[in-house]
C-alpha positions as CSV (number, residue, x, y, z in Angstrom):
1,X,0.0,0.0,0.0
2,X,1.5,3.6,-1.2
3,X,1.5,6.1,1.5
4,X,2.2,9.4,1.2
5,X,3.8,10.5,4.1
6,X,3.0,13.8,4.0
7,X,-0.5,13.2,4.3
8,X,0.2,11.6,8.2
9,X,3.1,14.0,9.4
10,X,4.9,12.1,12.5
11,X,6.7,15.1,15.0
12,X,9.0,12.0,16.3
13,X,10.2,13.5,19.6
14,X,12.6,10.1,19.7
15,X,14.4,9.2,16.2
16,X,12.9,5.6,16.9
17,X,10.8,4.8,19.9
18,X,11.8,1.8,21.5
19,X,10.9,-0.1,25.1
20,X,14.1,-1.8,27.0
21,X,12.9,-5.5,29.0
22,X,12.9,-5.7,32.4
23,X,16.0,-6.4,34.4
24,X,14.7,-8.3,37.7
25,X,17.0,-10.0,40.4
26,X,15.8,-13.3,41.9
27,X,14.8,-11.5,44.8
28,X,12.4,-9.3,42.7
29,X,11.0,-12.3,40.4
30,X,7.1,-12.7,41.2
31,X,6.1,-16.3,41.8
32,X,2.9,-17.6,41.0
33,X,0.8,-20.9,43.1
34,X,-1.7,-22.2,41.5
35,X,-5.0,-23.4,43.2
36,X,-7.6,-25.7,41.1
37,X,-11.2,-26.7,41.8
38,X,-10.6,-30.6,41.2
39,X,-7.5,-32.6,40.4
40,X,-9.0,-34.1,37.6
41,X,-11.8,-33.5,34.9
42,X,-13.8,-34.6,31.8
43,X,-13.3,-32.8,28.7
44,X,-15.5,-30.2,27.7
45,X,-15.9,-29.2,31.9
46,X,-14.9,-25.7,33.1
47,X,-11.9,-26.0,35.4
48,X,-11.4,-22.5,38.1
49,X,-8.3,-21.5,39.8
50,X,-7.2,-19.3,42.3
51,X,-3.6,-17.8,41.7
52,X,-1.9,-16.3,44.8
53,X,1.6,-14.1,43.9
54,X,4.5,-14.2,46.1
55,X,7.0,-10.9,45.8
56,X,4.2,-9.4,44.1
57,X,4.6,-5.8,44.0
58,X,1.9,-3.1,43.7
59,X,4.2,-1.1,41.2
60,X,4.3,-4.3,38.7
61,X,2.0,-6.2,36.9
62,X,-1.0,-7.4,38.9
63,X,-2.4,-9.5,35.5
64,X,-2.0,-12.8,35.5
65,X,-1.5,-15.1,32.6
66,X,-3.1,-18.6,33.0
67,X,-2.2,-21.5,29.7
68,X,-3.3,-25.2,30.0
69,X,-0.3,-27.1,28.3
70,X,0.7,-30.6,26.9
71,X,3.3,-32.0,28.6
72,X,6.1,-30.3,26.1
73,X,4.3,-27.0,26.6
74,X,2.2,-26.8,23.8
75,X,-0.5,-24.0,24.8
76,X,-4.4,-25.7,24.6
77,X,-6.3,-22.9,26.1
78,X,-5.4,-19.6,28.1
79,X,-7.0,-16.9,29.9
80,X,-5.4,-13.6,31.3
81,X,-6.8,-12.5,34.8
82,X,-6.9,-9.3,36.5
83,X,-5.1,-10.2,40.8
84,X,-6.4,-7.8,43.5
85,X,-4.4,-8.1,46.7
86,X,-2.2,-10.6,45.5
87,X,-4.9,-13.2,44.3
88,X,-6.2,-14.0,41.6
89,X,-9.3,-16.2,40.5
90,X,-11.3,-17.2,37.0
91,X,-12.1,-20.3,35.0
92,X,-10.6,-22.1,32.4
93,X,-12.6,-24.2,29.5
94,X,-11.5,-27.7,28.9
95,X,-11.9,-28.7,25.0
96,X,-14.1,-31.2,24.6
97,X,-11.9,-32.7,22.2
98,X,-9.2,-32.9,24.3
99,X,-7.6,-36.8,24.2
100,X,-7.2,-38.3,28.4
101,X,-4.0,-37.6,29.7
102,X,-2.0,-35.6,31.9
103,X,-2.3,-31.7,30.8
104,X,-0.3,-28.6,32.9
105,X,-1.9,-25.3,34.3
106,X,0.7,-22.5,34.6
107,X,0.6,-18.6,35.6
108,X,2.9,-15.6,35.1
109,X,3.0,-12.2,34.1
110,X,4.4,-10.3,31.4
111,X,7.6,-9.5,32.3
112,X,8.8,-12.7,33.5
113,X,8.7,-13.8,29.5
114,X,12.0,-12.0,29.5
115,X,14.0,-13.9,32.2
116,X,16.1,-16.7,31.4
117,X,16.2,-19.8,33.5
118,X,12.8,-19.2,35.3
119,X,11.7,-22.0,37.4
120,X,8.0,-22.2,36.4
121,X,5.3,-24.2,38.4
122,X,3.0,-26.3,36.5
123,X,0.1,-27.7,38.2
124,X,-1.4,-31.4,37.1
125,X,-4.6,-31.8,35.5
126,X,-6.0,-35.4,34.8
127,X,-8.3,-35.0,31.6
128,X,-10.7,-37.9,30.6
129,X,-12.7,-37.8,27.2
130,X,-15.5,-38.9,27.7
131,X,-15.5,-41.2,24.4
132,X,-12.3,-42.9,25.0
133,X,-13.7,-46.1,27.1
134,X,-11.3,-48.6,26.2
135,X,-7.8,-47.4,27.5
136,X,-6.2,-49.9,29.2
137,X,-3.0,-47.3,30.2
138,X,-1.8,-43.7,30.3
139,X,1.0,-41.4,30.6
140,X,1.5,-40.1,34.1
141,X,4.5,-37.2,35.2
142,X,7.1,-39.1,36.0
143,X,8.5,-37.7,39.8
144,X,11.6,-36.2,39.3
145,X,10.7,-32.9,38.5
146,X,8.0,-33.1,41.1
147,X,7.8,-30.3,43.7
148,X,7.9,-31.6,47.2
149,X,5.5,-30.0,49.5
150,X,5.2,-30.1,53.2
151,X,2.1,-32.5,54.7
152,X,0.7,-30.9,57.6
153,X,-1.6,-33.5,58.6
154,X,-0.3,-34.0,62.4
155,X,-0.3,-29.7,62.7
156,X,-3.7,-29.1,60.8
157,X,-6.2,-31.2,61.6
158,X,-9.4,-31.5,59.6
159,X,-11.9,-33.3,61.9
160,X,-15.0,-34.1,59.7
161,X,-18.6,-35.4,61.5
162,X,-18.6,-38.8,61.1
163,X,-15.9,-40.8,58.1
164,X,-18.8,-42.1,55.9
165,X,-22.2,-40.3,54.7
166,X,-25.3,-41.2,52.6
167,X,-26.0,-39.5,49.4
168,X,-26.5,-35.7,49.6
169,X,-25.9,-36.1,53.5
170,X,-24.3,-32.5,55.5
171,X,-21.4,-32.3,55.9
172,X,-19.5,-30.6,59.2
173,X,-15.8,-30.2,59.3
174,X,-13.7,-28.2,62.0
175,X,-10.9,-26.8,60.5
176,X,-7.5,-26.5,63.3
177,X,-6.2,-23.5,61.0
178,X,-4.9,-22.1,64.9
179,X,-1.9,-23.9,63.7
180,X,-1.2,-21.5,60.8
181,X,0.7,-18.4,61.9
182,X,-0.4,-15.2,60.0
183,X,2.9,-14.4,59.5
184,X,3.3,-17.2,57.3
185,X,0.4,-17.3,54.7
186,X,-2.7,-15.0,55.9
187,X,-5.0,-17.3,53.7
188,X,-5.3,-21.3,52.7
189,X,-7.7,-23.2,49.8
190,X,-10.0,-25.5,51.3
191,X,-11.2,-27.8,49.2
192,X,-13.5,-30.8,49.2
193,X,-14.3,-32.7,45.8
194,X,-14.5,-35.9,44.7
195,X,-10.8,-38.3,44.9
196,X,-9.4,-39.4,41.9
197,X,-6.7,-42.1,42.9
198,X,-4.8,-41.3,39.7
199,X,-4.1,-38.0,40.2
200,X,-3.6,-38.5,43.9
201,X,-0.8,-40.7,42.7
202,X,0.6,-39.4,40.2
203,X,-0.4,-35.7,40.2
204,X,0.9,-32.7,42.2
205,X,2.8,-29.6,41.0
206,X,6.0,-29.9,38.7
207,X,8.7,-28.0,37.6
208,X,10.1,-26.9,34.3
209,X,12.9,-24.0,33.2
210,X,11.8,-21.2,30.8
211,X,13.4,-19.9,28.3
212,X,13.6,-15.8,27.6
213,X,10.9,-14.9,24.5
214,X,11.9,-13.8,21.2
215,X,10.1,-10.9,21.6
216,X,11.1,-7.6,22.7
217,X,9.3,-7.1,26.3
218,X,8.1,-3.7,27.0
219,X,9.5,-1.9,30.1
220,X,6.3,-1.1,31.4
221,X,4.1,-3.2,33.5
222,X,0.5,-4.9,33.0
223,X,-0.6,-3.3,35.1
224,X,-4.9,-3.2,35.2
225,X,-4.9,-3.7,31.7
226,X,-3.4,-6.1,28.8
227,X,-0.3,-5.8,26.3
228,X,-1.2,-6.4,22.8
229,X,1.6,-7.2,21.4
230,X,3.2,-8.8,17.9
231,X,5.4,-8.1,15.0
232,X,5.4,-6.5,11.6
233,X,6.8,-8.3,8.2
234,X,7.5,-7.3,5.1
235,X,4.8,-10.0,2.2
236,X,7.8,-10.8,0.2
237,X,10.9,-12.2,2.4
238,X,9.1,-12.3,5.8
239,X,11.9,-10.1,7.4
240,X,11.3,-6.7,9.1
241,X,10.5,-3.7,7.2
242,X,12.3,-1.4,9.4
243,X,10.4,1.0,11.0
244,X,6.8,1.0,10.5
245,X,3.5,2.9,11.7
246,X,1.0,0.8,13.3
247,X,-2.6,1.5,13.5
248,X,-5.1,0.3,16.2
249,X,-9.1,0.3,16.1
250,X,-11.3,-1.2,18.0
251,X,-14.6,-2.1,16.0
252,X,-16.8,-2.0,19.4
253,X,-15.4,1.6,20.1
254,X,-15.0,3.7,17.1
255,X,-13.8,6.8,19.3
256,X,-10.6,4.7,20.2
257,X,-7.1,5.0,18.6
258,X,-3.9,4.2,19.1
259,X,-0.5,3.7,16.8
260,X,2.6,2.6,17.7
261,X,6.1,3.1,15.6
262,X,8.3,-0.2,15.4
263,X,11.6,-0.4,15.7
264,X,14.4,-2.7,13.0
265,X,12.8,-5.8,14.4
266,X,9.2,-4.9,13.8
267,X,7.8,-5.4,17.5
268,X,4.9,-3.4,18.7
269,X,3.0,-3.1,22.2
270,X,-0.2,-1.7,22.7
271,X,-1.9,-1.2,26.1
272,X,-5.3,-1.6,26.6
273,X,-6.3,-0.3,29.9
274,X,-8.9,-2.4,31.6
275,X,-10.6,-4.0,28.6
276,X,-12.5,-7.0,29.6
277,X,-14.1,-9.9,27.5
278,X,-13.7,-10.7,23.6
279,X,-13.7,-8.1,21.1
280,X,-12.5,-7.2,17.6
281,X,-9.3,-5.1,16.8
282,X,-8.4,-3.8,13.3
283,X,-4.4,-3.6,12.9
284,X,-2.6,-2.0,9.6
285,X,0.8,-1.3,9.3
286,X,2.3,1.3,6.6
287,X,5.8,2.0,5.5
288,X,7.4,4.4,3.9
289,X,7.9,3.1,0.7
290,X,4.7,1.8,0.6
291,X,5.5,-2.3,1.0
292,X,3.1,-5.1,1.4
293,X,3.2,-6.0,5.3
294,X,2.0,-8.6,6.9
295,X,1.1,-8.6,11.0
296,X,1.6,-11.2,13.4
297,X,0.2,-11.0,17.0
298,X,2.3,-12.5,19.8
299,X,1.0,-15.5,22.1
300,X,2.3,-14.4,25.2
301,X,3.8,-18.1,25.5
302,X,6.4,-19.1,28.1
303,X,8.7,-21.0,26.5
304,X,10.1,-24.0,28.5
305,X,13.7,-25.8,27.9
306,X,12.7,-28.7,30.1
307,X,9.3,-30.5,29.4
308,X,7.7,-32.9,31.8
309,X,8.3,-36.3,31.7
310,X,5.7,-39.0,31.3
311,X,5.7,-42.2,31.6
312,X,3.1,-45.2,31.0
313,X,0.9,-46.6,34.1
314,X,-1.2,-49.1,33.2
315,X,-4.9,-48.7,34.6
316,X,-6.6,-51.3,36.6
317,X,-10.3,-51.7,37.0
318,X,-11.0,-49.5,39.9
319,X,-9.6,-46.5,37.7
320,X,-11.4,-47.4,34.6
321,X,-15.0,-47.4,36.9
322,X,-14.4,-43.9,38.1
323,X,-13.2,-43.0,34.8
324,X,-16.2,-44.7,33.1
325,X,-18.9,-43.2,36.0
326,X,-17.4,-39.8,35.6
327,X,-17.8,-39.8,32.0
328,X,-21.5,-41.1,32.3
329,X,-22.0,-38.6,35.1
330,X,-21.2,-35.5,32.9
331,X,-23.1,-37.2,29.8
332,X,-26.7,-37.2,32.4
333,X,-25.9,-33.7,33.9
334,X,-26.6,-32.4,30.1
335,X,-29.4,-34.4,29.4
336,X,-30.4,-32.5,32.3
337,X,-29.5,-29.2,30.7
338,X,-26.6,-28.7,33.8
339,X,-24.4,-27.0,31.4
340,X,-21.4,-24.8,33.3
341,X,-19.7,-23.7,30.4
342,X,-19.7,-19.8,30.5
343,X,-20.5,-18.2,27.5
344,X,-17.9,-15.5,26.2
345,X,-18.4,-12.2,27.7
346,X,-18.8,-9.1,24.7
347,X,-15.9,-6.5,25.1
348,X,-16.0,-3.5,27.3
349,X,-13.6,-1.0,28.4
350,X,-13.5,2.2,30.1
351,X,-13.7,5.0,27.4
352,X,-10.4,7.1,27.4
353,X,-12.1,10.3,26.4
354,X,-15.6,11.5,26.4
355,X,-14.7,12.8,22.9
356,X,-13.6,11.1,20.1
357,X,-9.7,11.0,19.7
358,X,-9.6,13.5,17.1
359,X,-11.5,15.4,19.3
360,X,-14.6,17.5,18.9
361,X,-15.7,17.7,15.0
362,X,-15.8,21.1,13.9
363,X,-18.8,19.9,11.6
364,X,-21.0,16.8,12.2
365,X,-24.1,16.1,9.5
366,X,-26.6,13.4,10.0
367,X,-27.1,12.1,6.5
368,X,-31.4,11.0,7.4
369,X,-31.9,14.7,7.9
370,X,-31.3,15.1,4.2
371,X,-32.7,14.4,0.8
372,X,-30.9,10.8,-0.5
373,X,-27.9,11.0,-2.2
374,X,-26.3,9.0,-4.6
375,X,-23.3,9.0,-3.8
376,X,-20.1,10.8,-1.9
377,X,-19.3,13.0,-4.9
378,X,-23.2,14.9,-4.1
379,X,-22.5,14.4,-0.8
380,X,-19.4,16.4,-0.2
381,X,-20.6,18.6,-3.0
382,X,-24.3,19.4,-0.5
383,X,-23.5,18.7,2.4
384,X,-20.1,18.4,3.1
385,X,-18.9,22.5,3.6
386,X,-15.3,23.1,3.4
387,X,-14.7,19.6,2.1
388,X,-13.2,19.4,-1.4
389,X,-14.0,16.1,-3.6
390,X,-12.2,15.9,-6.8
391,X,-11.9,12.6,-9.1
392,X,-9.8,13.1,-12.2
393,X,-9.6,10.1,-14.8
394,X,-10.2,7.9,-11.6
395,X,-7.7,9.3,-9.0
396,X,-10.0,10.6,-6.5
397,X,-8.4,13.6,-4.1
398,X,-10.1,15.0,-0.8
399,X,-9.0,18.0,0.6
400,X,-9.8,19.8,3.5
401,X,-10.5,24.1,4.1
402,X,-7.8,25.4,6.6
403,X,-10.2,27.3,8.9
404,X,-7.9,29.5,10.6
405,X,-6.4,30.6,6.9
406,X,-9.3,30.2,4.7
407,X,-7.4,28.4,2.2
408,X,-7.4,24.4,1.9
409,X,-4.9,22.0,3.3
410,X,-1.9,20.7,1.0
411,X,-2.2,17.3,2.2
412,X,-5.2,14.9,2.9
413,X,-7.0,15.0,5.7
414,X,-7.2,11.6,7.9
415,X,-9.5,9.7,6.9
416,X,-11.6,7.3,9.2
417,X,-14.6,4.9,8.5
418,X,-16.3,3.4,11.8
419,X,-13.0,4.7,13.4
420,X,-10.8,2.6,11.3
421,X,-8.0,4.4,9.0
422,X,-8.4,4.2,5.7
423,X,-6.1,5.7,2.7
424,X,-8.1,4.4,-0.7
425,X,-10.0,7.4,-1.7
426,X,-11.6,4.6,-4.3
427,X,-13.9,3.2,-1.6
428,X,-15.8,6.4,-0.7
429,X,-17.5,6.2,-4.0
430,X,-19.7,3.4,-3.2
431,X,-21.4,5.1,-0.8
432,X,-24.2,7.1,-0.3
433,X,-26.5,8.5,1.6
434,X,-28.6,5.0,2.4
435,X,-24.7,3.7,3.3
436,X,-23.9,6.5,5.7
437,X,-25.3,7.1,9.3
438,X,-23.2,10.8,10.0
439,X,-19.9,12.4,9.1
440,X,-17.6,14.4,11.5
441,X,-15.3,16.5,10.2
442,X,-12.3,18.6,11.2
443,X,-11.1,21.8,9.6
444,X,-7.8,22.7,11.2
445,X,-4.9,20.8,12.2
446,X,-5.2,18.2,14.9
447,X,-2.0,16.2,17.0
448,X,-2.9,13.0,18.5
449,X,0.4,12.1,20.6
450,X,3.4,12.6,17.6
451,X,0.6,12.7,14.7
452,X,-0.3,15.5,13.1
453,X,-3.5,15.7,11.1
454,X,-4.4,18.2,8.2
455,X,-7.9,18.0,8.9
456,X,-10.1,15.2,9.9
457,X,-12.8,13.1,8.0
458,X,-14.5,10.8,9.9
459,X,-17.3,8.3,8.4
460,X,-20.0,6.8,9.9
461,X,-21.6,3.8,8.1
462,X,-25.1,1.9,9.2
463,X,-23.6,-1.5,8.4
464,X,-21.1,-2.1,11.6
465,X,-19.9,-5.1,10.0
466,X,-17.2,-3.1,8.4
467,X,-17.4,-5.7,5.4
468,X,-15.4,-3.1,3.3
469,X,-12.5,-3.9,5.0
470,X,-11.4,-6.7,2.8
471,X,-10.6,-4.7,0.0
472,X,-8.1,-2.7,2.2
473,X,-4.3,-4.1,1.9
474,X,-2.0,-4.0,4.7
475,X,-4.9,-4.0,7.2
476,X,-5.9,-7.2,9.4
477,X,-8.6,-7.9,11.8
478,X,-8.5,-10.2,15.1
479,X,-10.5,-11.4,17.6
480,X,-8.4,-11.0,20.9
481,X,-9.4,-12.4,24.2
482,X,-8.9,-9.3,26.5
483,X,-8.7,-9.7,30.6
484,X,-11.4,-12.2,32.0
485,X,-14.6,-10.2,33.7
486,X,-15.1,-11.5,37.5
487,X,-17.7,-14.9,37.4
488,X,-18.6,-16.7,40.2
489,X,-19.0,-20.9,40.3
490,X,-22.4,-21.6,39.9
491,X,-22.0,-25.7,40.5
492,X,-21.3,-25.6,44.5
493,X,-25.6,-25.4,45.0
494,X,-27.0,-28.6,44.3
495,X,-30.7,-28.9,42.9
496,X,-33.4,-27.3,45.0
497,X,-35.1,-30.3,46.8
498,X,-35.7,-32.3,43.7
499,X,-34.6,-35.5,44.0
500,X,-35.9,-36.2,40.9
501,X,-33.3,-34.6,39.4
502,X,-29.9,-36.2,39.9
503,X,-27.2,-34.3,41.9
504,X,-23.9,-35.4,40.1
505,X,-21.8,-32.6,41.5
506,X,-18.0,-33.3,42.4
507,X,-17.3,-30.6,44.2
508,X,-18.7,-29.5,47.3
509,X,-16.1,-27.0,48.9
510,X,-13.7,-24.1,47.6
511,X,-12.7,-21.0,49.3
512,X,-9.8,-19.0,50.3
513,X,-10.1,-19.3,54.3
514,X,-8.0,-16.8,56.6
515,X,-5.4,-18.4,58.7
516,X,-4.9,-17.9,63.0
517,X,-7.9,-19.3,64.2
518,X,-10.1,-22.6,64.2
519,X,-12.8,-22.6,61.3
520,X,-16.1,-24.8,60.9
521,X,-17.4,-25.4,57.4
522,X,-20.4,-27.3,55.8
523,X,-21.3,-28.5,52.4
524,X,-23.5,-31.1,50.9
525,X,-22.7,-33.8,49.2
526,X,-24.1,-35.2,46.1
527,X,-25.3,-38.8,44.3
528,X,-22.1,-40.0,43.5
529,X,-20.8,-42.7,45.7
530,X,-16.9,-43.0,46.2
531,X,-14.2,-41.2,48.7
532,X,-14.1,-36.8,49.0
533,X,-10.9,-36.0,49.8
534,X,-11.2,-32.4,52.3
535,X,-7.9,-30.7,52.3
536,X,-6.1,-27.6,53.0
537,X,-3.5,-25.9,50.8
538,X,-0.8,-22.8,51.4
539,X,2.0,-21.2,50.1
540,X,4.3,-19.5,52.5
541,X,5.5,-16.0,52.2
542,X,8.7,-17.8,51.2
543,X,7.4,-19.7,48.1
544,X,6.9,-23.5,49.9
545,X,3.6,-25.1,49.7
546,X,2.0,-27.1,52.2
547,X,-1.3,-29.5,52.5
548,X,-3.0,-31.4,55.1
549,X,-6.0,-33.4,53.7
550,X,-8.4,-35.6,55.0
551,X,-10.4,-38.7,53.1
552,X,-14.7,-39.8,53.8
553,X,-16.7,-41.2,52.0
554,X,-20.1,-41.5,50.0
555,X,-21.8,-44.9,50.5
């Protein structure tokens, strides 16, 4: 795409702006614990964790990056999480295609993508499909890289009612968290939920050593808000283009805009300050000498240099029951129409201005108060005052009057549609007045950070779908999963007094407690027969992990 520079003037304070990585001592390096709802799971459930930070610092980033992994680190799903005192908490989907095995959950933040040698927690998670019924073994973590943790059964005690219960029977448990000292972890997980032998076995928390990122980190924090980040190339080779402009829209917020100039390598961050959910963004990238680019975005993936082991453990019969009943348990809950799966949450962000970013239009015309026009020519030519539309043997020119010298710009103004840059004078002419909802336009110069405009045109079409985007080069649109809005589990309440209705529930328990002093808790239990396992998990202010757990039982 040809671009004349002159049109988009850049007042570059820096000859090439450029962010340096973080530099972080061992001391310094936040480390993140990972908490889980259940030890194991059927594909196509919701999993939720709980994160807790160690060394976190207010000043850093306080969002949280949370992949399920293979075994060699191969990213399945992800989710990015917003931490409030430390803590963070959300939910995770679990494909429903997902093959049984052993999978990883992981957290970090941003900056730690740029230290070498990271040790990096990874947290087990047994997955069984559902459709696979005829296993007769699986791969399990093989123990060496497996993180020892402290059992505090003889300090903590978990003192239950009675060791067996009926079906959907209370519950009482007394809780000896006295033994916890604030001073070493102010809260614990308590968890009750259904035991899986196999990941009692087999499972835990693991180890693996990261590797620094590729990419260029940005020197400032995530901090209440997400990095976009990725990487410009060049159509032809695939290499860099040098330095490069890059454009950011947002289709659900048309007042929002941002740009970003690349350095040699082609790297570009964008921070997006509290934007929550799924939304689109629109990305184009112009050079100079007008080359065909192509834009990557980054995954945010911690590379690891030493994947978990696995080895093979055959399964005996007792597994392949509570494999078989679990999968059989999840297949009635949807007949039943118990489906947990959240349904992605539509984007939303704080505006930045209450104006748009060009700021307030000198002119703005609502095309439905008007006669129908054919098209932009009789538009400009009507309506559009000050606005000069001129197509000569097909090379279509827009120019814009200089208000405060009554004589018309040089240069182009810029030129928006739905927000989006555009630079194709071409694609205005196929639109008229039943196309266009209103135009704002600017008549004087206008900076937006090191941009300076020579006037502004922005259009506002009826048809959102911004459809005329595919005949724009250079420009790309992607659907980003932004920071994860605040949910609560629904699944803890089993069915109002219906018994009827089958109560297939696994777990029954899972809070963040505060430590120093004894606690009581209650839950119910469901229909499924088979052991709960009741336990209580830490992290000390030091970065060790403790447990004390407790078995019953449904008969």
């Amino acid at each position: 795409m040809k671009v004349n520079w002159q049109n988009i003037k850049l007042v570059l304070l820096f000859s090439v702006i450029s962010f340096y990585g973080f530099s972080q001592s061992e001391n310094e390096i936040t480390r993140h614990y990972l908490f889980t709802d259940r030890d194991y799971c059927i594909s196509g459930d919701t999993i939720w964790f709980k994160v807790a930070a160690i060394n976190s610092d207010s000043a850093k980033s306080n969002v949280v990056h949370v992949h399920l992994t293979h075994a060699a680190n191969q990213v399945i799903a992800s989710v990015i999480k917003k931490s409030s005192a430390g803590w963070a908490e959300g939910y995770l989907h679990v494909p429903d295609s997902l093959s049984t095995g052993v999978y990883f959950l992981s957290a970090f933040v941003y900056e730690n993508l740029s230290v070498p040698d990271l040790p990096v927690e990874k947290k087990s998670l047994f997955v069984y499909n559902r459709f696979q019924d005829d296993l007769t073994e699986m791969e399990v973590p093989g123990q060496k890289q497996n993180i020892s943790k402290t059992n505090l059964d003889s300090r903590v005690k978990i003192i239950p009612n009675k060791q067996e219960f009926k079906p959907r029977e209370r519950v009482t448990v007394e809780l000896g968290l006295d033994a916890i000292e604030t001073s070493e972890t102010e809260f614990v997980v308590v968890r009750a939920s259904r035991a899986d032998e196999m990941a009692r076995s087999f499972g835990g928390r693991f180890t693996s050593v990261s590797t620094p990122s590729d990419l260029t980190v940005p020197g400032f924090a995530e901090k209440d808000g997400f990095i976009l980040s990725g990487k410009v190339k060049k159509s032809a080779d695939g290499l860099p283009p040098g330095k490069a402009v890059v454009f950011l829209s947002l289709i659900d917020d048309p007042g929002y805009f941002d740009y970003y100039v690349t350095g040699q390598e082609g790297t570009f961050h964008f921070f997006l300050k509290n934007a929550e959910g799924v939304g689109d963004v629109v990305l184009q990238a112009v050079t100079e000498d007008g080359a065909e680019l192509e834009i990557e975005l980054a995954t945010n993936h911690m590379e690891n240099r030493t994947p978990i082991t696995l080895q093979k453990e055959p399964l005996g019969h007792d597994q392949t029951e509570f494999i078989n009943q679990s999968g059989d348990a999840v297949f009635i809950k949807r007949l039943f129409g118990e489906n947990y799966t959240i349904s992605p949450t539509d984007f939303s962000m704080p505006p930045r201005f209450n104006v748009p970013f060009y700021g307030h239009p000198d002119q703005s015309v609502n095309l439905d108060d008007f006669f129908e026009l054919p098209d932009f020519r009789e538009i400009s030519r009507e309506l559009l005052h000050g606005v000069q539309y001129r197509n000569r043997d097909g090379n279509i020119t827009i120019r814009m009057l200089n208000l405060d010298e009554n004589v018309y710009f040089e240069n182009e103004p810029f030129r928006l549609i739905n927000g989006i840059p555009f630079f194709r004078n071409r694609l205005l002419s196929s639109f008229g007045s039943a196309e266009i909802d209103k135009i704002d336009y600017a008549m004087e110069e206008r900076l937006f950070g090191d941009l300076k405009f020579t006037g502004v045109l922005a259009i506002y079409l009826k048809d959102k779908s911004n459809r005329w985007l595919a005949q724009q080069s250079n420009i790309f649109r992607f659907t980003v999963p932004f920071l994860q809005p605040s949910h609560e589990p629904g699944y803890f309440s089993p069915p109002e007094n219906d018994k009827n209705v089958p109560d297939l529930r696994t777990v029954y328990f899972w809070q963040r407690v505060p430590t120093g002093e004894k606690k009581q808790i209650e839950f119910l239990l469901s229909d499924l027969k088979g052991k709960v396992e009741i336990s209580v998990t830490g992290v000390t202010k030091e970065g060790k992990i403790f447990n004390s757990s407790e078995i019953i039982e449904i008969k």
